[in-house]
DRENDO-1510 file (C-alpha; in Angstrom, 1 decimal, always signed):
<recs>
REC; n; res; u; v; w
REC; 1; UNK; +33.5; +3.2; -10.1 .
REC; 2; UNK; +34.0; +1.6; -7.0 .
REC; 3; UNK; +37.0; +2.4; -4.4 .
REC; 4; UNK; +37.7; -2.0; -4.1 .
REC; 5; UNK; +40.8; -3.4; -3.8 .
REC; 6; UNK; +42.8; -2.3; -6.4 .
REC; 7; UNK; +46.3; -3.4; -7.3 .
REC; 8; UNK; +49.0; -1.3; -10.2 .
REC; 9; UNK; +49.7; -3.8; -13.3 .
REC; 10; UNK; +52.9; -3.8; -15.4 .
REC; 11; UNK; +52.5; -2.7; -18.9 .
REC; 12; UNK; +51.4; -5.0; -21.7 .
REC; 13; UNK; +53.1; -5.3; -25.4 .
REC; 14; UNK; +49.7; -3.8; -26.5 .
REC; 15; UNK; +50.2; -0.3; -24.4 .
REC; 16; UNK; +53.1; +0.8; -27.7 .
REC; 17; UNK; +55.2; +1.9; -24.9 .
REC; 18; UNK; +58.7; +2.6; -26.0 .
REC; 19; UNK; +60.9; +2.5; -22.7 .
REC; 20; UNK; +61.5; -0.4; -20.7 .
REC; 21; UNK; +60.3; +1.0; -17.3 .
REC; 22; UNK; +58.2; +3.8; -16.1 .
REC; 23; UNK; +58.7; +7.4; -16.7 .
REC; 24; UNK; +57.6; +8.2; -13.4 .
REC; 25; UNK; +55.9; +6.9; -10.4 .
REC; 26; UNK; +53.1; +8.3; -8.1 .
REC; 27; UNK; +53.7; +6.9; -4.1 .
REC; 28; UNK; +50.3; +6.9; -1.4 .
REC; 29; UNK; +51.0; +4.9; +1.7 .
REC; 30; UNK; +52.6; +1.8; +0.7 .
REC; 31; UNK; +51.3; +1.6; -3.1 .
REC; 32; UNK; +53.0; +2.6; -6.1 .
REC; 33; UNK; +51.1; +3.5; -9.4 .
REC; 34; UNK; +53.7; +3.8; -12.6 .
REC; 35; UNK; +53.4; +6.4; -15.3 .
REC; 36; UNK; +54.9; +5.0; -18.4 .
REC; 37; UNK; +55.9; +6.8; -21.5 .
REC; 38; UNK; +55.3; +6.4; -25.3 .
REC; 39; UNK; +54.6; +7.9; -28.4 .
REC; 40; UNK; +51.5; +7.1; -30.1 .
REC; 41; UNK; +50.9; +8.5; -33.5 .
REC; 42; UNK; +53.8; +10.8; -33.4 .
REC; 43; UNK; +52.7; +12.4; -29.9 .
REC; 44; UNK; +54.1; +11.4; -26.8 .
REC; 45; UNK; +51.0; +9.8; -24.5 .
REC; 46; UNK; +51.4; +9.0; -20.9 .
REC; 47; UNK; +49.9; +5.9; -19.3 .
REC; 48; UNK; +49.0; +4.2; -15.9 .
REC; 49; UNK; +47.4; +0.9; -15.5 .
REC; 50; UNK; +45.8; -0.9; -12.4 .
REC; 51; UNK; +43.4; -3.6; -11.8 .
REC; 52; UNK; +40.0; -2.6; -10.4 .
REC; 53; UNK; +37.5; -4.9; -8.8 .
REC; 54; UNK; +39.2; -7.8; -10.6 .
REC; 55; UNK; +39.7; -5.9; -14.2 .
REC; 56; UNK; +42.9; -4.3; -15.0 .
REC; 57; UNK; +42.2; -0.9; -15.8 .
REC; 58; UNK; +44.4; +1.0; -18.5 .
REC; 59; UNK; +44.0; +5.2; -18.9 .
REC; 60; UNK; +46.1; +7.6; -21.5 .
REC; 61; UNK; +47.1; +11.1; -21.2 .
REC; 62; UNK; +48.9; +13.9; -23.5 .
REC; 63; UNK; +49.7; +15.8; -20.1 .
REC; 64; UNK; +52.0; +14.3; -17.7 .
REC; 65; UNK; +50.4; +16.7; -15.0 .
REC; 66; UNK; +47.3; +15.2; -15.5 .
REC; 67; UNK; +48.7; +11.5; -15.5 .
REC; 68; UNK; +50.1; +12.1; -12.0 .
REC; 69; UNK; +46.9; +13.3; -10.5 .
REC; 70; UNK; +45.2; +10.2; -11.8 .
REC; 71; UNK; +47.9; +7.9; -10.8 .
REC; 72; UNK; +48.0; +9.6; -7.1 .
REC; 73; UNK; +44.4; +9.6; -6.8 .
REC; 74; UNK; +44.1; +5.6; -8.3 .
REC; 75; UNK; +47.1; +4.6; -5.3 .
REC; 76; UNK; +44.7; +6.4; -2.5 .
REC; 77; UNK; +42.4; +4.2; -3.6 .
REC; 78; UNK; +44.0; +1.4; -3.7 .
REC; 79; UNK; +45.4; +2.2; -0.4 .
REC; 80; UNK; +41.7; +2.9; +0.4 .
REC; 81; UNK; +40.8; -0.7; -0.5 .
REC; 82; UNK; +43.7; -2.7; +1.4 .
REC; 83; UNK; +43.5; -1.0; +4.4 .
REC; 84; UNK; +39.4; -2.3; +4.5 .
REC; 85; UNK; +40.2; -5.6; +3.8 .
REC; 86; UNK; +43.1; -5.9; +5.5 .
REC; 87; UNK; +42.7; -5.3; +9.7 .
REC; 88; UNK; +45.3; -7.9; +10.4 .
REC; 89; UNK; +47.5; -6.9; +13.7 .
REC; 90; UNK; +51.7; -7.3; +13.1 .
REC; 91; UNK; +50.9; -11.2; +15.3 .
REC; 92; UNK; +48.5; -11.8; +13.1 .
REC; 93; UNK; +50.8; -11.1; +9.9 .
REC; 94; UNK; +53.2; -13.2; +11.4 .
REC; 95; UNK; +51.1; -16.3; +11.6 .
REC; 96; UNK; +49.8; -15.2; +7.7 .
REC; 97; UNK; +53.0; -15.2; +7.2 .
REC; 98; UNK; +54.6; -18.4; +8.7 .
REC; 99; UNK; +51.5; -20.3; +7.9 .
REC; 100; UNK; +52.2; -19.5; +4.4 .
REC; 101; UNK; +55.8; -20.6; +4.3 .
REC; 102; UNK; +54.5; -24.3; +6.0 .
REC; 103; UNK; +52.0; -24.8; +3.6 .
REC; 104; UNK; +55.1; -23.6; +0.0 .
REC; 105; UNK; +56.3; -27.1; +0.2 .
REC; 106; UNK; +52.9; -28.6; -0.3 .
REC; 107; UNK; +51.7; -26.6; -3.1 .
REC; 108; UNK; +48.0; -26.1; -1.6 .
REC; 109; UNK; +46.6; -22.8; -1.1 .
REC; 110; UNK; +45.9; -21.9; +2.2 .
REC; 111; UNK; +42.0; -21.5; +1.8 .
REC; 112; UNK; +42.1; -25.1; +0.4 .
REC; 113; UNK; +44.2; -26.3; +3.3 .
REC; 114; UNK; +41.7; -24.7; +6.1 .
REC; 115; UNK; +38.7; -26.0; +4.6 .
REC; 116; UNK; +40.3; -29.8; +4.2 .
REC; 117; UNK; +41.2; -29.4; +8.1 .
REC; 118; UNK; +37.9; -27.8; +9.0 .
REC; 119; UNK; +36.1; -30.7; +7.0 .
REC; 120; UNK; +38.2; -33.9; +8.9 .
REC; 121; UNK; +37.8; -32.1; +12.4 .
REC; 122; UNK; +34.0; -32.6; +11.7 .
REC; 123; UNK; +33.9; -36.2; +11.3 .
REC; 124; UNK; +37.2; -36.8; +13.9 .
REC; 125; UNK; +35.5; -34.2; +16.8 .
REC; 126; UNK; +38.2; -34.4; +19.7 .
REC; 127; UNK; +40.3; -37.0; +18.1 .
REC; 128; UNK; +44.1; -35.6; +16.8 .
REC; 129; UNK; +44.1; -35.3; +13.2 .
REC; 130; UNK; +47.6; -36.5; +13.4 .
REC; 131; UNK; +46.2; -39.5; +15.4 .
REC; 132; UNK; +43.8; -40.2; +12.8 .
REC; 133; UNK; +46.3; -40.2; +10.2 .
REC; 134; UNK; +48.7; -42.6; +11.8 .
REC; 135; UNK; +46.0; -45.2; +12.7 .
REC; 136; UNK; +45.1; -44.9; +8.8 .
REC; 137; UNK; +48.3; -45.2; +7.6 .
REC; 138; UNK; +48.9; -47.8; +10.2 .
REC; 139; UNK; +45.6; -50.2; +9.3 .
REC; 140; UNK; +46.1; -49.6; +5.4 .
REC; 141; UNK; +49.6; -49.3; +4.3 .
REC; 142; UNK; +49.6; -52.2; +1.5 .
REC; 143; UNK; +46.3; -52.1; +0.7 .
REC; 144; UNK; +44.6; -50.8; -2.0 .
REC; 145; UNK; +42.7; -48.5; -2.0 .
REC; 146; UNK; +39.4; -47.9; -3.4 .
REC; 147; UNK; +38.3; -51.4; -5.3 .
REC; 148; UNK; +34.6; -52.1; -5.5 .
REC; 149; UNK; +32.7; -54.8; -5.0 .
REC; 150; UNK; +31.5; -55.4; -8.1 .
REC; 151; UNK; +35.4; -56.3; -8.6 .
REC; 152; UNK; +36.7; -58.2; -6.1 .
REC; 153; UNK; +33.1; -60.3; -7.0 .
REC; 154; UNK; +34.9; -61.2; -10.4 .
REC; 155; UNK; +37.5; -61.9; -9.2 .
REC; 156; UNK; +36.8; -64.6; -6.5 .
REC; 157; UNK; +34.7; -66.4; -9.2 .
REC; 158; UNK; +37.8; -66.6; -11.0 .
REC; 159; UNK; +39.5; -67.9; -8.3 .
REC; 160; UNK; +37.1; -70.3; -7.1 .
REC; 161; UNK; +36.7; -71.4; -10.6 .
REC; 162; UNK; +40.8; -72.1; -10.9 .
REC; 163; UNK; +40.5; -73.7; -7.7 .
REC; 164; UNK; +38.4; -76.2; -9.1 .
REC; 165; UNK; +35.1; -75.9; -6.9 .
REC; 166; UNK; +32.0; -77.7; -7.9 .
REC; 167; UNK; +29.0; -76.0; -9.7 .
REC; 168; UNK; +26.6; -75.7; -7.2 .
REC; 169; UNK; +28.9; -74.0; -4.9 .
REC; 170; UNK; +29.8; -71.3; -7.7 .
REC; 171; UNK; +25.9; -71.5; -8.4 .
REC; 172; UNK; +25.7; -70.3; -5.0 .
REC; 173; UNK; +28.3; -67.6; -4.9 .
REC; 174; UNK; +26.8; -65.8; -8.2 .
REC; 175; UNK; +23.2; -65.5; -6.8 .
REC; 176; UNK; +24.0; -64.2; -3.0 .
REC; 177; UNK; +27.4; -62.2; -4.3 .
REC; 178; UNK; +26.3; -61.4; -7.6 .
REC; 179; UNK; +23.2; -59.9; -5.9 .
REC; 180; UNK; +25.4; -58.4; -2.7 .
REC; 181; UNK; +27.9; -56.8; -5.3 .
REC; 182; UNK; +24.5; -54.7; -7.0 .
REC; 183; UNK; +23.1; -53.6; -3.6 .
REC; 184; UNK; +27.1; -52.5; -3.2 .
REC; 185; UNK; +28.4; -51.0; -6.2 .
REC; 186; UNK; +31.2; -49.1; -4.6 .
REC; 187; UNK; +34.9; -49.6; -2.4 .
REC; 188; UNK; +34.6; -52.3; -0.2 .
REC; 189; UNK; +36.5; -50.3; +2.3 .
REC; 190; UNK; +33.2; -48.0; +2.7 .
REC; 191; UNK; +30.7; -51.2; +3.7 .
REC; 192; UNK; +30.4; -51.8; +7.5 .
REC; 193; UNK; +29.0; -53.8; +9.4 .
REC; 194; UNK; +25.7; -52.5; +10.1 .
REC; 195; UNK; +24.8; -52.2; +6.2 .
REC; 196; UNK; +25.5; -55.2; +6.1 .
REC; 197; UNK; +23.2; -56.1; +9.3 .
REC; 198; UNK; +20.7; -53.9; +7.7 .
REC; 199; UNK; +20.6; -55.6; +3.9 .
REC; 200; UNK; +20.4; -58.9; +5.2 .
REC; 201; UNK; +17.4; -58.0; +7.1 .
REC; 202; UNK; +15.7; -56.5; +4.0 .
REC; 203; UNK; +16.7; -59.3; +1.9 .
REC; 204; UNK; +16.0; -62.8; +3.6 .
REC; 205; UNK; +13.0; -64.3; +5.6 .
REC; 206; UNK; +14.7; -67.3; +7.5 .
REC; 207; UNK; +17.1; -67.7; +9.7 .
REC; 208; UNK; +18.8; -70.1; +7.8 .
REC; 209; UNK; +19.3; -68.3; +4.5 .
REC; 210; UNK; +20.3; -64.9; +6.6 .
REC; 211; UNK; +23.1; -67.5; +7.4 .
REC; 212; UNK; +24.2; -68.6; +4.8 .
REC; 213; UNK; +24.0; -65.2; +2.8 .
REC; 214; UNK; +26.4; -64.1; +5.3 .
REC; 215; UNK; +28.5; -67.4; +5.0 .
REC; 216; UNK; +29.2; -66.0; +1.5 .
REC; 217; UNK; +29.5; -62.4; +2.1 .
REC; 218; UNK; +32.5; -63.1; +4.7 .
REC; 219; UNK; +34.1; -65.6; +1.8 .
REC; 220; UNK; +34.1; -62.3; -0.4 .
REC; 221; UNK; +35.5; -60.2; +2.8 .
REC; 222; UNK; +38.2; -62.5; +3.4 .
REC; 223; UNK; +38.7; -62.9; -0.3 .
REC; 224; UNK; +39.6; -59.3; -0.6 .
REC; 225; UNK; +42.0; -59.8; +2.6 .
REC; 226; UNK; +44.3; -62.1; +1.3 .
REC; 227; UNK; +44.1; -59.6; -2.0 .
REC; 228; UNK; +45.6; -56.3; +0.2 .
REC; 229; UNK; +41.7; -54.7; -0.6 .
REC; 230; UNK; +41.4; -55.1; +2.9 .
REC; 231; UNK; +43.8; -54.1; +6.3 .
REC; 232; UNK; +45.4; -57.6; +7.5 .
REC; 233; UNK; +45.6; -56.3; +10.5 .
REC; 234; UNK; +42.2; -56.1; +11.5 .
REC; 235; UNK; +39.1; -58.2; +11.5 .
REC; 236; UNK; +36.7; -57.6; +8.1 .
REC; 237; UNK; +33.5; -56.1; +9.0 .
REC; 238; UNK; +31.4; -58.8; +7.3 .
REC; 239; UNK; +33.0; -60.6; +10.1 .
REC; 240; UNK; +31.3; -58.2; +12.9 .
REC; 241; UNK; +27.6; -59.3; +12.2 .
REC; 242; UNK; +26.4; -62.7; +14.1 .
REC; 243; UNK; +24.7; -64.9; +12.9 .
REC; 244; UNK; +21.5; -65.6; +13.5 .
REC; 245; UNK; +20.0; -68.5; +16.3 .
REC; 246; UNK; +18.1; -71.2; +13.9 .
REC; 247; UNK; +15.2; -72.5; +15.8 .
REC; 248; UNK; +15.6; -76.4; +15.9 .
REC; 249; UNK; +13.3; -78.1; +14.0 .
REC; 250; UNK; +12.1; -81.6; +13.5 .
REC; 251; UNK; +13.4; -83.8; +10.7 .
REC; 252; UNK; +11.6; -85.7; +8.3 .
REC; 253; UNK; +12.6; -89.0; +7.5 .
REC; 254; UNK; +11.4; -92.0; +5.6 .
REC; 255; UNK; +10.3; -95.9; +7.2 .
REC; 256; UNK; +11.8; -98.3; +5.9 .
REC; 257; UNK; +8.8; -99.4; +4.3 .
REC; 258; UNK; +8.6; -96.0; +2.7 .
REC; 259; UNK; +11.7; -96.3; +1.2 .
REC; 260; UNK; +11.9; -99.6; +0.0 .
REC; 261; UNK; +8.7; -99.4; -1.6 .
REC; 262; UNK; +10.1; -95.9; -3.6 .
REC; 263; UNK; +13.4; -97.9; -4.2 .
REC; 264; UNK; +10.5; -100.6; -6.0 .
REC; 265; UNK; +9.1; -98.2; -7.8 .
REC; 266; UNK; +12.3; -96.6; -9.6 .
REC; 267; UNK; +13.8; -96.7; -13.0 .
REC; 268; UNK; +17.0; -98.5; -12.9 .
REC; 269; UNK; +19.2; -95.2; -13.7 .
REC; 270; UNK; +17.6; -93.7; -10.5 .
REC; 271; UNK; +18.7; -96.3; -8.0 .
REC; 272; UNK; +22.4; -95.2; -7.6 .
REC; 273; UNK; +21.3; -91.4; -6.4 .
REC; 274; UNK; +18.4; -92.7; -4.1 .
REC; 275; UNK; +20.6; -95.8; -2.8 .
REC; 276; UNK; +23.7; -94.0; -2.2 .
REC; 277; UNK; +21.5; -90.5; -0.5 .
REC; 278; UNK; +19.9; -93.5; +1.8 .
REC; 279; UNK; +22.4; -95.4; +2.7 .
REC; 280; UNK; +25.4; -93.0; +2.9 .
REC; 281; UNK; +24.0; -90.0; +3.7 .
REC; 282; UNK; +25.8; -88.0; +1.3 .
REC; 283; UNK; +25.1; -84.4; +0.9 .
REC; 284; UNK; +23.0; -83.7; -2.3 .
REC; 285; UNK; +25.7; -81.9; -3.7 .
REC; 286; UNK; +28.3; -83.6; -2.8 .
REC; 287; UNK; +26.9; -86.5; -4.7 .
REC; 288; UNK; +26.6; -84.5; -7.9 .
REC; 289; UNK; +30.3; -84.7; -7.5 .
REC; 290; UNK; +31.1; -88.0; -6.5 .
REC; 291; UNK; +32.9; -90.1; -9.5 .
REC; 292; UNK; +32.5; -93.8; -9.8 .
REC; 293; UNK; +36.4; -93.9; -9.3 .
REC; 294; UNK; +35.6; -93.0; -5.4 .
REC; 295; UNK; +33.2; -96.1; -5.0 .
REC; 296; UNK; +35.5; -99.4; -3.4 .
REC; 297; UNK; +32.9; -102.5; -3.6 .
REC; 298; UNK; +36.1; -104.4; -2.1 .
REC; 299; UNK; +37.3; -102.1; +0.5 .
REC; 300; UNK; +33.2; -101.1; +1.1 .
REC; 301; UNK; +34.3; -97.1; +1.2 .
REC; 302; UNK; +33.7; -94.2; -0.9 .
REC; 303; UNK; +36.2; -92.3; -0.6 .
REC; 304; UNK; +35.4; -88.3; -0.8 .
REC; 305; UNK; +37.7; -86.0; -1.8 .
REC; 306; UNK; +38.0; -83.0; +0.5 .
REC; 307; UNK; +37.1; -80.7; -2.9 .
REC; 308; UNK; +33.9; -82.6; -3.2 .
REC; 309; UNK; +32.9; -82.3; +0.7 .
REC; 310; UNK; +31.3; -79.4; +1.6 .
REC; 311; UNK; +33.5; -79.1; +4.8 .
REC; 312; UNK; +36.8; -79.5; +2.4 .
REC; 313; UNK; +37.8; -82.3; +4.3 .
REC; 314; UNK; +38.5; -85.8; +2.7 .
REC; 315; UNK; +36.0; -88.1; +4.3 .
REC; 316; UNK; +35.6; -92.1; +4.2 .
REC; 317; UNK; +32.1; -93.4; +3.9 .
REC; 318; UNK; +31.6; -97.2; +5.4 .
REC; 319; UNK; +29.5; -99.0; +1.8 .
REC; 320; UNK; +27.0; -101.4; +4.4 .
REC; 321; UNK; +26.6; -104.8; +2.6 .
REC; 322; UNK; +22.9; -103.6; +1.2 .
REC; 323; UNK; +24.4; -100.8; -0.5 .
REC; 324; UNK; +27.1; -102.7; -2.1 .
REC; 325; UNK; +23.9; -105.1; -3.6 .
REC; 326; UNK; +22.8; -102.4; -4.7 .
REC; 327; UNK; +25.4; -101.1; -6.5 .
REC; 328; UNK; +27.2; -103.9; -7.9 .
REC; 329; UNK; +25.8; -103.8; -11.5 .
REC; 330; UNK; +26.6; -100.2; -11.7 .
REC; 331; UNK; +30.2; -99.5; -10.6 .
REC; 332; UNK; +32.2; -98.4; -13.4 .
REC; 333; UNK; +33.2; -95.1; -15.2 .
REC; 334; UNK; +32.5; -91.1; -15.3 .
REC; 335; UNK; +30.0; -89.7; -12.7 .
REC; 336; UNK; +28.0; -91.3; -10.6 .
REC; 337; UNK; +25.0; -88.5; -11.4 .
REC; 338; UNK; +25.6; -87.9; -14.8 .
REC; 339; UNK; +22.9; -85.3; -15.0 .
REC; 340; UNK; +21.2; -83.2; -12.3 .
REC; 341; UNK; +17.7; -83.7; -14.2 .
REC; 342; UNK; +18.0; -87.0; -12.5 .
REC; 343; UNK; +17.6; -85.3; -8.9 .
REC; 344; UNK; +14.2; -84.0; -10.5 .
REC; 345; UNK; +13.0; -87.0; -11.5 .
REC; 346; UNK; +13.6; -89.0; -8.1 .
REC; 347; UNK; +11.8; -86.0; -6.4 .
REC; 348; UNK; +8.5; -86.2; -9.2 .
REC; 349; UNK; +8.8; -90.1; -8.7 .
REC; 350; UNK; +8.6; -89.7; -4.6 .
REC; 351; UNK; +5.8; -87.2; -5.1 .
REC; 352; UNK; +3.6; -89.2; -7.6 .
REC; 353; UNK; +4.4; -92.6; -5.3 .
REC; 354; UNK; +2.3; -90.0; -2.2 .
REC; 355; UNK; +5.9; -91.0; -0.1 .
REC; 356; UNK; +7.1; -87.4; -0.4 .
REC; 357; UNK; +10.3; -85.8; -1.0 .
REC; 358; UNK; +10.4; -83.8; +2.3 .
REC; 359; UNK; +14.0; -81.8; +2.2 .
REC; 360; UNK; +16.9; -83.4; +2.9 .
REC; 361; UNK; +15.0; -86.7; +3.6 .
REC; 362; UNK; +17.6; -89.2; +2.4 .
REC; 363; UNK; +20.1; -87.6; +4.0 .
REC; 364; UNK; +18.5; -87.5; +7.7 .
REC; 365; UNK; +17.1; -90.9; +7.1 .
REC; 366; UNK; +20.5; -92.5; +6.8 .
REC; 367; UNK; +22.3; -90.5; +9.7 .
REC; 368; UNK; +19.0; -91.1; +12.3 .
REC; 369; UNK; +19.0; -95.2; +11.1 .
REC; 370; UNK; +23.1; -95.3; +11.4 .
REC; 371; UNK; +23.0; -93.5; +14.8 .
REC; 372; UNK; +20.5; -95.8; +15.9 .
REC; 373; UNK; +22.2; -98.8; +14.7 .
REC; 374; UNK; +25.9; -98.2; +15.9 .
REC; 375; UNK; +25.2; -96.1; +19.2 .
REC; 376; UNK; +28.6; -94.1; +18.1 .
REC; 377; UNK; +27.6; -90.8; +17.7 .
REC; 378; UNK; +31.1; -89.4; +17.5 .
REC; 379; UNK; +31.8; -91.8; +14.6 .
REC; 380; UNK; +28.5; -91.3; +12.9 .
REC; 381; UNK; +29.5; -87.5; +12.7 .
REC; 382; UNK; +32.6; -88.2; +11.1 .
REC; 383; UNK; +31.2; -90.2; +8.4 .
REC; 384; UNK; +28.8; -88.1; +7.7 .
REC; 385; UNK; +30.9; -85.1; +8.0 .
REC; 386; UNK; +28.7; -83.5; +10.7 .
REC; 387; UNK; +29.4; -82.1; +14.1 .
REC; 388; UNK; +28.8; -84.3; +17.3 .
REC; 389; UNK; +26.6; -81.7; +18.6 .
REC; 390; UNK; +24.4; -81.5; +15.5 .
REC; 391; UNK; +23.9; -85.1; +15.7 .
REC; 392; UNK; +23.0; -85.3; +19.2 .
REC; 393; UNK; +20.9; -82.6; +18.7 .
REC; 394; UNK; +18.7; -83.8; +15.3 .
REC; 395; UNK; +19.1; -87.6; +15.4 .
REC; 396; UNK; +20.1; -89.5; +18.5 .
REC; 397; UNK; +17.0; -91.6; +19.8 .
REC; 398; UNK; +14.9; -90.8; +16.6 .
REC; 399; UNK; +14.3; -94.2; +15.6 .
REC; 400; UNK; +15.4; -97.5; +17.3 .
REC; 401; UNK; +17.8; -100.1; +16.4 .
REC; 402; UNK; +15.4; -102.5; +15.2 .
REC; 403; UNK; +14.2; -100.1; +12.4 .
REC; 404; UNK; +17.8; -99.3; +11.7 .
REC; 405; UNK; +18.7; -102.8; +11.1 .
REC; 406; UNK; +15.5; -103.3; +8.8 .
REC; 407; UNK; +16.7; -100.3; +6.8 .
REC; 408; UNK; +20.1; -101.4; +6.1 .
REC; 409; UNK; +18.7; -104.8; +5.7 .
REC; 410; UNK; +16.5; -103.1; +2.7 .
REC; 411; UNK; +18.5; -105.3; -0.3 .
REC; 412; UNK; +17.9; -105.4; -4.1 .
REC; 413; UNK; +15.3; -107.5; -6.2 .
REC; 414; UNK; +16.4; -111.6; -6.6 .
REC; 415; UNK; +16.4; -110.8; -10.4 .
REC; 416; UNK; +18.9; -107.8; -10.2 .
REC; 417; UNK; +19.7; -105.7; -12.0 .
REC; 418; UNK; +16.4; -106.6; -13.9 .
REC; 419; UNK; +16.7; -106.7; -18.0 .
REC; 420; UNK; +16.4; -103.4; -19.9 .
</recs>
C-alpha cells in the first residue's frame, strides 16, 4: 500500500456505528485519525476510516489497542504524504491563501483560473490583460456576440427583399454571398481582413469581379453593423482590403450603320430594349426594371427611379426625337421588358446578323455618340448616371460629332410600326 496523501473520512450510515462521534482519536503532527465505536453482531467492533490514494479506506477491530496502533500509524502517514506534497513556505501560504479568498466570489477553481490567464497572456504577450479586457468591452458592448455568416446572409436577403430591390441585384447577392457565407461558416467577428484578401484571390481571375465580389462582401459587413453583429465604433474588416486597379480597356461600340441595320433586322417586340439601350444608354439591368409609366413622349424623359438605378439615385433621361419615333406605337402599360428571354434573343439576333453583341455595346455606344454630340461631359455623366472621370476616361473623343448626329438621326421605317 502506498504512503500517498492520505486524508481521515467521517463515518458512513453503512459502518452500524452506534454513537454519534468517535470513541477516541489518534493525533500525529497536525492529522487526526478517529476511532469510532459500535456493536456488530452483539460484539463491540472498533473502526477508523481514511482515504488512501483517492479511495477511502475503512478497517475493523475487536481490540481497541490494536485500533489505536492502526489509526497512529495511518496519521504518520498521512502526515508522511502532506508534508511531500506540500513544501510551501508561511509567504507562500499566504498568497495560497489570499489568492483563494479573491477567486470565492467567482466560483472558479484556482487551477482553472491560472490556466485561463496563462492561456490569454499567450496570445496578448506584453499587453495588460486588464487593457485587453477594457478595449473588448469597449469595441463590443451592444453587440452580439457570436452570429455567423451563414446568418446575417439570410438575413440581408430578407431585408433587401422588403426593401424592394430588383432581381438581378438579389441574383447577385445569393451567388457571391451565398458562396462567401460556405467558405465562412462561422462568427463574423472571427473573419479579418486578410482571409478575406486571401479568398478573393483563390476565388476570382479579373480584376473586375475581385471588385465587385468585395462590393458585396462589405454590403454584408455593413449589414451586420447596423444589426449590433459588429462594433459601431470601428471600421468592418471587409472594409480594410482595397480594391483592385482595373486595367483600362478599350470599348466596343457599334456604327451607326451597324446599328441601324440590326434595328432592320429585328422583330417588332425587340425594338423597345435595343432602341432604348442605344439611344439612352440605360444600364442592362436597370432596363429590366424600367415600367412604361417612367417613359414621357411629351416631356421627352424617362424618369428612373432611384430603386431602379444602380447608383440609387433618381435620374432623368433626355428621350432624343429618334427615340421618341421609335417608341411611339409602344408606350403604354406594365414593363417595358416583360421577359428577360428577350435580352437573349437580341443578343442571338446581333450574333446571327455577324454585327456582334460585344458587352455592354449599347450602352457605350449611346454615351461615346452623346458625348460626342453635346461636348458636355459633366452633363453626359449625369444622365447616364456615370462619373465625369469615367467618361473622360472611356468615351470623350471616341467618335466625332458627325457620326453622333447620324446615330441619333437613325429614325424608324416610313410604314411604322409595320403590320403584325
Amino acid at each position: 500500500m502506498s504512503d500517498k496523501y492520505l486524508t481521515p473520512t467521517a463515518k458512513s450510515p453503512s459502518d452500524n456505528i452506534e454513537s454519534k462521534g468517535p470513541h477516541a482519536t489518534v493525533r500525529h503532527g497536525s492529522v487526526t485519525v478517529p476511532i469510532y465505536a459500535g456493536t456488530t453482531g452483539g460484539k463491540i467492533r472498533y473502526t477508523i476510516a481514511f482515504h488512501l490514494d483517492g479511495r477511502r479506506q475503512r478497517r475493523m477491530f475487536t481490540d481497541l489497542d490494536k485500533a489505536k496502533r492502526e489509526a497512529k500509524l495511518a496519521a504518520e502517514r498521512i502526515q508522511r504524504g502532506m508534508a511531500a506534497n506540500n513544501d510551501l513556505s508561511s509567504r507562500d501560504r499566504e498568497l495560497f491563501v489570499a489568492a483563494r479568498k479573491l477567486l470565492a466570489p467567482l466560483n472558479v477553481p484556482m487551477l482553472a483560473a491560472i490556466e485561463e490567464y496563462v492561456r490569454a497572456k499567450a496570445v496578448l504577450k506584453d499587453m495588460p490583460l486588464v487593457t485587453a479586457a477594457q478595449e473588448f468591452m469597449r469595441q463590443n458592448t451592444g453587440v452580439t456576440l457570436g452570429v455567423t455568416v451563414p446568418q446575417i446572409y439570410q438575413e440581408l436577403l430578407v431585408a433587401k427583399k422588403q426593401d424592394g430591390v430588383g432581381n438581378d441585384y438579389q441574383i447577385q447577392l445569393k451567388a457571391i454571398l451565398g458562396f462567401f457565407s460556405r467558405d465562412f461558416p462561422g462568427p463574423i467577428l472571427h473573419i479579418k481582413s486578410d482571409h478575406i484578401d486571401q479568398w478573393l484571390r483563390k476565388t476570382t481571375r479579373t480584376a473586375t469581379s475581385r471588385n465587385n465580389r468585395l462590393q458585396n462582401i462589405r454590403i454584408l459587413f455593413n449589414f451586420a453593423k447596423q444589426r449590433n453583429y459588429l462594433p459601431k465604433t470601428d471600421t468592418t474588416e471587409a472594409s480594410h482590403v482595397a480594391r483592385v486597379k482595373v486595367p483600362a480597356q478599350d470599348i466596343a461600340i457599334y456604327t451607326p450603320k451597324q446599328f441601324e441595320a440590326l434595328l432592320r433586322a429585328a422583330p417588332v417586340h425587340l425594338i423597345p430594349l435595343l432602341t432604348i439601350g442605344g439611344f439612352t444608354g440605360m444600364r442592362a439591368a436597370e432596363l429590366a426594371r424600367l415600367d412604361w409609366s417612367a417613359v414621357n413622349l411629351d416631356r421627352k424623359i424617362i424618369e428612373l427611379r432611384a430603386t431602379q438605378a444602380k447608383t440609387a439615385a433618381r435620374r432623368l433621361i433626355p428621350i432624343s426625337d429618334n427615340l421618341a419615333a421609335w417608341l411611339a406605337p409602344f408606350v403604354g402599360e406594365g414593363s417595358v421588358i416583360p421577359n428577360l428571354r428577350i435580352r437573349d434573343e437580341a443578343t442571338a439576333l446581333a450574333k446571327d446578323t455577324e454585327i456582334g453583341w460585344p458587352k455592354n455595346v449599347l450602352r457605350h455606344s449611346c454615351i461615346s455618340y452623346r458625348v460626342a454630340l453635346t461636348g458636355d461631359v459633366p452633363r453626359t455623366a449625369l444622365e447616364s448616371g456615370n462619373s465625369p472621370a469615367i467618361i473622360f476616361r472611356h468615351y470623350r473623343e471616341v467618335v466625332d460629332e458627325a457620326a453622333a448626329k447620324a446615330w441619333f438621326g437613325i429614325m424608324p421605317p416610313d410604314k411604322w410600326p409595320p403590320k403584325q
